[in-house]
C-alpha positions in Angstrom: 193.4 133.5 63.5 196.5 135.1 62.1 199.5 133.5 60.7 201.7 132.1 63.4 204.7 132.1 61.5 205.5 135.9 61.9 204.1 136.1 65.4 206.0 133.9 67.3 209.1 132.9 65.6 212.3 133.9 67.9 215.0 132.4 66.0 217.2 131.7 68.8 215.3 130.1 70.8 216.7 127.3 72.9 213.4 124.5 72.2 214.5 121.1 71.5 213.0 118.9 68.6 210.6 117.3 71.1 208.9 119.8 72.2 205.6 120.8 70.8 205.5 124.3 70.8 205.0 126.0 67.3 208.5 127.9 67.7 210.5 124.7 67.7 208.9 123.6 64.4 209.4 127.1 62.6 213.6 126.8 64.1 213.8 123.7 61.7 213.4 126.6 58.8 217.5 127.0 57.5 218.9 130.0 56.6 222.1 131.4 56.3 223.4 134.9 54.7 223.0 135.8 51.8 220.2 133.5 51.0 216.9 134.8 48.8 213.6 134.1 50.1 210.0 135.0 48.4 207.4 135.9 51.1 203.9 135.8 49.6 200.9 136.2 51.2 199.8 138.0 54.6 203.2 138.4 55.7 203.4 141.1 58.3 207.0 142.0 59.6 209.0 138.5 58.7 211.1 140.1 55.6 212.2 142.6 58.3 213.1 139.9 60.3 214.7 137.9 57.9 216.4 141.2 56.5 218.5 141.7 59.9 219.4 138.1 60.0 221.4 138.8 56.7 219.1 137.1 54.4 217.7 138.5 51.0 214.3 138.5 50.9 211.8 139.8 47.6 208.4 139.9 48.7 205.9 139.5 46.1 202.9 141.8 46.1 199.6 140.8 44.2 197.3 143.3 45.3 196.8 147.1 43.7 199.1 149.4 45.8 199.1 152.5 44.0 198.6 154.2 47.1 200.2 152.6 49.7 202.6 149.3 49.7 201.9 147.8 53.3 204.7 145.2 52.8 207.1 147.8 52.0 205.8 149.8 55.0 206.8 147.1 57.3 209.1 145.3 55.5 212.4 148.3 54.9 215.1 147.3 52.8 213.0 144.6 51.1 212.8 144.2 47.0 208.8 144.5 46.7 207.7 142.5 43.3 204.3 142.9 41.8 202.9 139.4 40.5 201.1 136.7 41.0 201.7 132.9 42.3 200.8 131.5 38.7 202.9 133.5 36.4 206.3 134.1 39.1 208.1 137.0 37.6 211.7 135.3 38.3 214.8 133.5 37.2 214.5 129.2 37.4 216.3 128.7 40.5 216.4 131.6 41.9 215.0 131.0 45.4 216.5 128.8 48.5 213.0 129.2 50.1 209.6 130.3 49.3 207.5 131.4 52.0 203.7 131.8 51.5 201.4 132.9 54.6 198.0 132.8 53.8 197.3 132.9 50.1 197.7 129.5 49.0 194.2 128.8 48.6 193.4 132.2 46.8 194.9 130.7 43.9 193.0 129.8 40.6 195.1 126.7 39.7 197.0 124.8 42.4 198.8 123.2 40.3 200.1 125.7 37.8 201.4 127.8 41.2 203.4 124.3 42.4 204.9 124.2 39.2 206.0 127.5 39.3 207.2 127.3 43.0 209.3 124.3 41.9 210.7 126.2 38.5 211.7 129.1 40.7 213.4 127.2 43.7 217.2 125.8 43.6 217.7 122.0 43.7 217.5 121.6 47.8 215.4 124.8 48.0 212.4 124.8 50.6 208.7 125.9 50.5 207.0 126.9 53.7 203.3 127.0 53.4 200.6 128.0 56.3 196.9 128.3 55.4 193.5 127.4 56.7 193.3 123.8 57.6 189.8 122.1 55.8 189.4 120.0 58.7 188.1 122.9 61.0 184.1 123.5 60.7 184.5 127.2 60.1 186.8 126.6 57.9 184.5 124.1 55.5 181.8 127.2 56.3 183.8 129.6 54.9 184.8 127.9 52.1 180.8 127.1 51.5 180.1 130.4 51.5 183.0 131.0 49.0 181.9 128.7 46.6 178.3 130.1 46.5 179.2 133.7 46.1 181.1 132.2 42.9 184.7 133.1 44.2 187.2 131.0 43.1 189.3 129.9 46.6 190.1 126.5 46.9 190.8 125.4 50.5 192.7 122.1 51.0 193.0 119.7 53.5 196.9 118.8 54.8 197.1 115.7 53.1 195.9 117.3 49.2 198.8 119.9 49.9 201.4 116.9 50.9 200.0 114.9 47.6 199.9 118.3 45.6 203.8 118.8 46.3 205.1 115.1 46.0 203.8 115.1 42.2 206.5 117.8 41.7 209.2 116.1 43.4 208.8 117.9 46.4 209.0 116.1 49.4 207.9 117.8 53.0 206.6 117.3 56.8 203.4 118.7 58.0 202.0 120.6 61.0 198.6 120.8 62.3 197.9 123.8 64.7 194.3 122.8 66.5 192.8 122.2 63.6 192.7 125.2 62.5 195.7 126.4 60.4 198.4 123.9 59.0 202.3 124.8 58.1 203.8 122.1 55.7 207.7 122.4 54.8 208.3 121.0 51.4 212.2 120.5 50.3 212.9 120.5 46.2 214.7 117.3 46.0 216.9 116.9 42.3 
């Protein structure tokens, strides 16, 4: 299943807080102009989205692209960063929001990439986070066969990810989707 996040998130939507739909709990994301946001992960077309709603967006890009840049492809007018989660190449308190689709658990130390998320985010500053959800059986299978092949990904269930943030002084909400995928919104608190 792909990420949700960039698939159906129409920011103007007219959902109210009680309704259950995916879309209502993506609107309760902030932003206003001028604000800078780090997308991570398998992020598709957001930073274009985000780009025409006036927001600055740096996307950061871990993999080789010597050849081609697929997040500058569909991302135009976005800074494209190369890095990684555990060493972020930027300013402390840089960010108002950190978004990161998909590649949490492809990280070698969970903890050193929390720290780093809260070093780079202003005081108030959100992280958005949607990954696999450990509860699901294919999920637990997948991560099975990780650990045998000797790959180090770490999958976590919602409430390591909540317990994972609050040691940081991060304080956030979480969203199951079936099981399958979680989204947890995290707010940097002083």
């Amino acid at each position: 299943m792909k990420s949700i996040l960039y698939h159906d998130y129409e920011p103007n939507s007219d959902l109210t807080d009680t309704s259950d739909d995916i879309t209502c709990f993506l609107d309760k994301i902030k932003y206003t102009i001028g604000n800078h946001i780090l997308l991570v992960g398998d992020i598709g077309n957001l930073g274009n989205r985000l780009r025409m709603l006036g927001v600055s967006v740096t996307i950061l890009e871990d993999t080789c692209y010597e050849d081609i840049c697929y997040s500058l492809i569909r991302n135009v007018n976005c800074n494209v960063v190369k890095g990684n989660l555990e060493f972020l190449p930027f300013e402390d308190k840089y960010f108002d929001k950190v978004i990161i689709l998909d590649h949490f658990n492809h990280t070698t130390n969970c903890e050193r990439v929390i720290s780093e998320i809260n070093r780079v985010l202003k005081v108030d500053g959100e992280v958005v986070l949607e990954d696999l959800n450990l509860k699901n059986i294919k999920v637990k299978l997948k991560n099975l066969k990780h650990r045998l092949c000797g790959e180090n990904i770490n999958y976590h269930y919602p409430n390591e990810i909540i317990d994972l943030f609050s040691k940081v002084n991060i304080k956030g909400i979480m969203k199951e989707i079936e099981n399958e995928r979680y989204i947890y919104i995290g707010k940097r608190n002083r």
